[in-house]
C-alpha positions in Angstrom: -14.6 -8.6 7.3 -11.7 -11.5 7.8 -8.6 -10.9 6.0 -9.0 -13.4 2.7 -5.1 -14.7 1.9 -4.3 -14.6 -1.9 -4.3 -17.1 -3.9 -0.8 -18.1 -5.0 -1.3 -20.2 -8.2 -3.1 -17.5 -9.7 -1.8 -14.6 -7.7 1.4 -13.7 -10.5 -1.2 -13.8 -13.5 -3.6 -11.8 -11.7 -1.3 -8.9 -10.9 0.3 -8.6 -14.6 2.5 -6.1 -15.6 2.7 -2.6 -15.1 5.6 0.1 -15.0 5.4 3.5 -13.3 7.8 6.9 -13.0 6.9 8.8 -10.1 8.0 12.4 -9.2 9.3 12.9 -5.7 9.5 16.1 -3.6 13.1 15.7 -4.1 13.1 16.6 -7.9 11.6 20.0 -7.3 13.6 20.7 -4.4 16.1 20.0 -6.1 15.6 22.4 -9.2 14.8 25.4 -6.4 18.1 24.5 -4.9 16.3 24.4 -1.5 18.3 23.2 1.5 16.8 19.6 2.7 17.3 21.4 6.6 15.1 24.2 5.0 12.2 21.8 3.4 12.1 19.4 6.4 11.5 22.3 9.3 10.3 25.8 7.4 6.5 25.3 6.4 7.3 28.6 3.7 9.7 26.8 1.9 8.2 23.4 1.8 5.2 25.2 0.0 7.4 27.0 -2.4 9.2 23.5 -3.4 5.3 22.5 -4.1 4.3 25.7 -5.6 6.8 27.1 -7.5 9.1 23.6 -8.1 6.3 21.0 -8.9 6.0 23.5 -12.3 9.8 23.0 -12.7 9.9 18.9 -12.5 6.7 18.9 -14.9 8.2 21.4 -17.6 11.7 19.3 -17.5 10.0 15.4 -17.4 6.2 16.3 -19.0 3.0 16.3 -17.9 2.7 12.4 -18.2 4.2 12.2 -15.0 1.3 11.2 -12.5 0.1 14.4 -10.2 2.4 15.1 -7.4 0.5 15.8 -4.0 1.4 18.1 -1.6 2.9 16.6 1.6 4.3 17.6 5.1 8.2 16.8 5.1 8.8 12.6 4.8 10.0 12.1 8.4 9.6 8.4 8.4 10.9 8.5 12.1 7.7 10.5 13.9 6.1 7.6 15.9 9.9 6.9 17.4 10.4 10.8 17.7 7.5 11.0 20.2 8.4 8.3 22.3 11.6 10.1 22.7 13.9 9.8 20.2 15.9 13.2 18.9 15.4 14.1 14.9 18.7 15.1 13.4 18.3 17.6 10.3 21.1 18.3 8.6 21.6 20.9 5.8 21.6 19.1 2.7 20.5 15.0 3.8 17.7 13.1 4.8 16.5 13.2 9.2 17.9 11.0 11.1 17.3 10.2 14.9 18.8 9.2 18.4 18.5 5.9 19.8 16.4 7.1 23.2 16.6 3.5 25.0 19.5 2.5 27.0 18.3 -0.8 27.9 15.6 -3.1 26.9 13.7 -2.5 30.7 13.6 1.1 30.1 12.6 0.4 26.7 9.9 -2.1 28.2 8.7 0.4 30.9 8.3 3.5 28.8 6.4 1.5 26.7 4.3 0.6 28.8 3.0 4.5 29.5 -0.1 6.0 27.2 0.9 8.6 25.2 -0.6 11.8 23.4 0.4 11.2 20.2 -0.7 15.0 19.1 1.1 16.6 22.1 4.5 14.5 22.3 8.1 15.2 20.1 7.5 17.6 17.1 4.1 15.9 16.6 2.3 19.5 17.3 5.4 21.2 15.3 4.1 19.2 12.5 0.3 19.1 13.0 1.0 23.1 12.4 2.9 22.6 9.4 -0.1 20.4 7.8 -2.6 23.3 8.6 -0.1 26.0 7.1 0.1 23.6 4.1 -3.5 22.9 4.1 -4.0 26.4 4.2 -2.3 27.2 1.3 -3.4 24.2 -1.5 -7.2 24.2 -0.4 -8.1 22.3 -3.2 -5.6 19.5 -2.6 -5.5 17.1 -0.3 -2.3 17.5 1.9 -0.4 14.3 2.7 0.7 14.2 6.4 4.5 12.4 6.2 5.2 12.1 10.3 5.4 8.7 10.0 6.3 5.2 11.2 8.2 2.0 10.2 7.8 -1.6 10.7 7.7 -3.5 14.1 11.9 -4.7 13.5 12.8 -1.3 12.3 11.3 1.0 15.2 12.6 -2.0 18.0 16.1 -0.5 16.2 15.0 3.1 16.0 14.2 2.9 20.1 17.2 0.7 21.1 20.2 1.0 18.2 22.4 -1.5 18.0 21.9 -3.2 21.3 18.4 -5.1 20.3 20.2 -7.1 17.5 21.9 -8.6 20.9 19.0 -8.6 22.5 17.6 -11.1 20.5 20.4 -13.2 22.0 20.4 -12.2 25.4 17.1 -12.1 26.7 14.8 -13.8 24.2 11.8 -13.8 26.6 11.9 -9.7 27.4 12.6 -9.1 23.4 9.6 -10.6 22.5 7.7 -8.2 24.8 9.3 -5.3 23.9 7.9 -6.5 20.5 4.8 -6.6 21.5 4.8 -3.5 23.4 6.5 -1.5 20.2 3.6 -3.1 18.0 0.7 -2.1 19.9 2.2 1.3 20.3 2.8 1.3 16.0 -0.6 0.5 15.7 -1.7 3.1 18.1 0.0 5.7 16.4 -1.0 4.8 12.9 -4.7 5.0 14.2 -3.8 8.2 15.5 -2.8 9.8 12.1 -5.6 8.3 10.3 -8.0 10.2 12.5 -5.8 13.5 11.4 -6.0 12.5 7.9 -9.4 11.1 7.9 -8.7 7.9 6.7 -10.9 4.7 8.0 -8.8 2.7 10.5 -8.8 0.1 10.3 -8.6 0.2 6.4 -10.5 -2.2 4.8 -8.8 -1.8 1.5 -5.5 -2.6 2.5 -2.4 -1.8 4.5 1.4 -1.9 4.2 4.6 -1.8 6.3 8.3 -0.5 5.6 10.3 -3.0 8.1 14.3 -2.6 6.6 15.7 -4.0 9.5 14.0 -7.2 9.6 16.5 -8.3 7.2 19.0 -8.3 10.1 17.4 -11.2 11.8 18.5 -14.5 10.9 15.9 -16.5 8.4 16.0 -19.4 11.4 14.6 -16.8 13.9 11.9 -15.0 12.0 9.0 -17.5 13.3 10.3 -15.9 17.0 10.8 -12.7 16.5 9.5 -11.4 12.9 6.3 -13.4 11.9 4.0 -12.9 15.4 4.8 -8.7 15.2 4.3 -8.8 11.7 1.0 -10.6 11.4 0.2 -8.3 14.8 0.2 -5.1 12.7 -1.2 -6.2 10.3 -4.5 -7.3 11.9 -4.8 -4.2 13.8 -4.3 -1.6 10.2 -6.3 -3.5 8.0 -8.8 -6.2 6.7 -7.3 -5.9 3.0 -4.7 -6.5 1.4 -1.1 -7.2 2.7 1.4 -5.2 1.4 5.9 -4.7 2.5 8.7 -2.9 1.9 11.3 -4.9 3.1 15.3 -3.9 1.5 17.9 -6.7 2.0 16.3 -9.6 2.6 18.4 -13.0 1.7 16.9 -15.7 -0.1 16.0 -18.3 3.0 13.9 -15.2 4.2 11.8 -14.7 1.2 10.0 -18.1 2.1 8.1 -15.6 4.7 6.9 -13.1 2.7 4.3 -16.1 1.6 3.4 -17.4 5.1 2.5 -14.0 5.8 0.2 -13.2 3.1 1.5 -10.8 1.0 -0.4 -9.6 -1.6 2.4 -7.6 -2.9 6.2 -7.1 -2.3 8.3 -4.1 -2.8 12.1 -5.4 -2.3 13.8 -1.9 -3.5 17.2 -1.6 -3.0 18.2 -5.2 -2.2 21.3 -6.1 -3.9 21.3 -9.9 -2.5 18.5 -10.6 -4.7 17.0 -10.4 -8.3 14.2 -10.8 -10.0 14.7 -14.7 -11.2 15.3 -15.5 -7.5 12.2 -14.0 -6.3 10.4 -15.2 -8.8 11.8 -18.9 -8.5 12.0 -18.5 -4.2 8.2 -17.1 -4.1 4.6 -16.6 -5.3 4.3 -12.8 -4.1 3.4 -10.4 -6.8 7.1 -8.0 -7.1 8.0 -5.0 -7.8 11.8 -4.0 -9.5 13.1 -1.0 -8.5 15.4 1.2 -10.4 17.4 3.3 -8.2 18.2 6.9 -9.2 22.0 6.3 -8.5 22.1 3.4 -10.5 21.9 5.9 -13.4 25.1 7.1 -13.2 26.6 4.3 -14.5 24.0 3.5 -16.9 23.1 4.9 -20.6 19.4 4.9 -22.2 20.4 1.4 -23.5 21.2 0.1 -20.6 17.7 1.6 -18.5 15.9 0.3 -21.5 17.6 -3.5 -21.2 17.0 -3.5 -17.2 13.2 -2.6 -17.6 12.7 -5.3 -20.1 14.8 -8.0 -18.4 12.9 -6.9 -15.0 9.5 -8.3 -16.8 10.9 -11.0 -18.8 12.2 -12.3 -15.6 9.0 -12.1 -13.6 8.3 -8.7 -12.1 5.1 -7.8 -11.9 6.0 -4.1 -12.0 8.9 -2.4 -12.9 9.6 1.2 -11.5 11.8 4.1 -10.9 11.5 7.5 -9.3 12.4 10.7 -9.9 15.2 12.0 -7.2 17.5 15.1 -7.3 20.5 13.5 -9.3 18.0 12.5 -12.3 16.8 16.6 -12.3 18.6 17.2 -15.2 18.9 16.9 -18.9 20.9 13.6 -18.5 18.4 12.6 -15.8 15.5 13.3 -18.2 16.5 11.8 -21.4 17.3 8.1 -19.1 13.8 8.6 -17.5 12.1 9.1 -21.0 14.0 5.9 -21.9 12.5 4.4 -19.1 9.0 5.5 -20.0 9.1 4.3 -23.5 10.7 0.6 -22.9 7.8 0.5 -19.7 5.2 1.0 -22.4 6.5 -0.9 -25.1 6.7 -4.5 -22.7 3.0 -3.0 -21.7 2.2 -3.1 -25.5 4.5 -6.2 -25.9 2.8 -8.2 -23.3 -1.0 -7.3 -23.9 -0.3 -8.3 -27.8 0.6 -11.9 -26.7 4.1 -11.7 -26.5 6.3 -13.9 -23.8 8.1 -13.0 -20.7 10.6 -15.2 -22.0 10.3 -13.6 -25.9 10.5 -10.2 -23.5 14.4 -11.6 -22.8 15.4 -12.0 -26.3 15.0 -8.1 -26.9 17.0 -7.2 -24.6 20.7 -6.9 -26.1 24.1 -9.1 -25.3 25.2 -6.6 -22.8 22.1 -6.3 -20.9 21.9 -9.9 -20.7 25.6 -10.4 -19.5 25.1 -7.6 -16.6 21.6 -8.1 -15.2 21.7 -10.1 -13.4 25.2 -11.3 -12.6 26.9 -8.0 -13.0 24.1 -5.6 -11.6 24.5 -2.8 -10.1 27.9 -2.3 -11.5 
């Protein structure tokens, strides 16, 4: 089935409203005081943060939070460890990787090699930690988190630094090494759909977290973002479009359109807001609350940002729940969160405005989002 683009005018009113609090491993880890080094590369304790720490989260924050599956370690950086890049785990922070490529031919050539996705980097290290897992919550299905990023971001994963000057230097090799990096993506996400089981490619719908595209200039996306972009996406699905892209500036956003988003996830992305998206594009978008913006925040304040998120356009307003919100502080600002989410849901489906949504929130609220947001 051909890939059927949305349809702007209607696409906003068609997506609504919703708002959503998710658990993350992080909050039970957190509350078993776990090492992250621990969780990421010990199979025992990565169960116990599931078995014995899921309990924890749900006794602090409530049932009402949706079910939290089980999940090998998040190593986002899998498909660039296997072509040769080193995972760094530190004790107590998130992987991180090596930069394998020295130069964009060696980049180029390697690429160019077929490669045994089950047998290269940690790939069979972690293959064993999903059967271990598997193992031990047989009536759950175990999420498999040795992943891969977008077509911009893993170029930066192989090379570092050096392929934001390759774009300069040698336009003509770049766009090959492109190419090469989003066939290989694609291979690899084909790969770990046939070790989930998953159809591939999915007819549903498929997504993409590409960060660093936000480092290319908005004049040179047509080059060297939109033809690797629209690549991927015709090899993982025939559904839906769907990004994660943090950082983008506003002459960017134009983009997100042409490429037929169905939905766009902007996160952390301090350069924009939700009346610039919603002015800049059509794309149904999501309004993240961070968990540290918390710390500077009380319940009114969480209850003014998910109100002036909706009356200014988003089609869904969330948060998750991380380490520094595993707390009693953390909980009360989460269960303001909850409440204001369902109270624009009741607002909204009762005929209320998005702009009658703006006149509930309170003076302060509307002097600091957005002009004086995140501070």
């Amino acid at each position: 089935m051909a890939y059927v683009r949305p349809d702007y005018d209607t696409a906003r009113a068609a997506a609504g409203y919703r708002w959503q609090v998710a658990g993350t491993y992080q909050s039970p880890q957190a509350l078993l005081r776990v090492p992250m080094r621990a969780f990421n590369l010990i199979p025992a304790a990565c169960i116990r943060v599931y078995r014995e720490g899921r309990p924890l989260m749900y006794e602090l924050f409530g049932d009402w939070l949706p079910p939290l599956a089980p999940a090998t370690p998040p190593v986002s950086y899998g498909h660039a460890n296997c072509l040769g890049a080193r995972l760094l785990f530190p004790e107590d922070g998130e992987v991180g990787h090596t930069h394998p490529f020295a130069s964009l031919d060696e980049a180029i050539e390697r690429l160019q090699e077929p490669v045994d996705w089950a047998s290269a980097g940690m790939a069979p290290f972690y293959l064993d930690f999903l059967r271990q897992m598997q193992r031990e919550f047989p009536d759950e299905r175990v999420g498999f988190g040795f992943g891969a990023e977008g077509p911009l971001t893993t170029a930066y994963e192989l090379r570092g630094e050096g392929f934001f000057t390759d774009l300069f230097d040698f336009p003509e090799k770049t766009r090959e090494y492109l190419r090469l990096v989003t066939a290989s993506i694609i291979d690899y996400r084909r790969w770990c759909a046939s070790v989930t089981g998953d159809p591939f490619p999915n007819p549903a719908g498929g997504g993409m977290a590409d960060d660093l595209a936000s480092f290319v200039p908005a004049a040179m996306f047509p080059d060297f973002v939109m033809p690797y972009w629209e690549m991927l996406y015709e090899g993982i699905t025939t559904g839906t479009r769907h990004a994660h892209v943090e950082d983008l500036r506003a002459p960017q956003l134009r983009y997100l359109e042409e490429i037929g988003l169905s939905f766009f996830d902007p996160s952390i992305s301090h350069r924009l807001s939700p009346p610039l998206l919603r002015d800049a594009i059509r794309v149904p978008f999501g309004w993240r609350l961070g968990s540290f913006h918390y710390a500077t925040m009380d319940e009114q304040a969480v209850r003014d940002f998910v109100f002036q998120a909706a009356a200014d356009g988003a089609s869904m307003v969330f948060t998750y729940v991380e380490a520094t919100l595993s707390n009693a502080a953390g909980r009360s600002k989460i269960l303001a969160f909850r409440r204001a989410g369902e109270e624009v849901e009741e607002l909204l489906a009762g005929g209320c405005s998005r702009t009658d949504l703006g006149q509930r929130v309170s003076p302060a609220g509307r002097r600091r989002f957005w002009a004086h947001f995140p501070q």
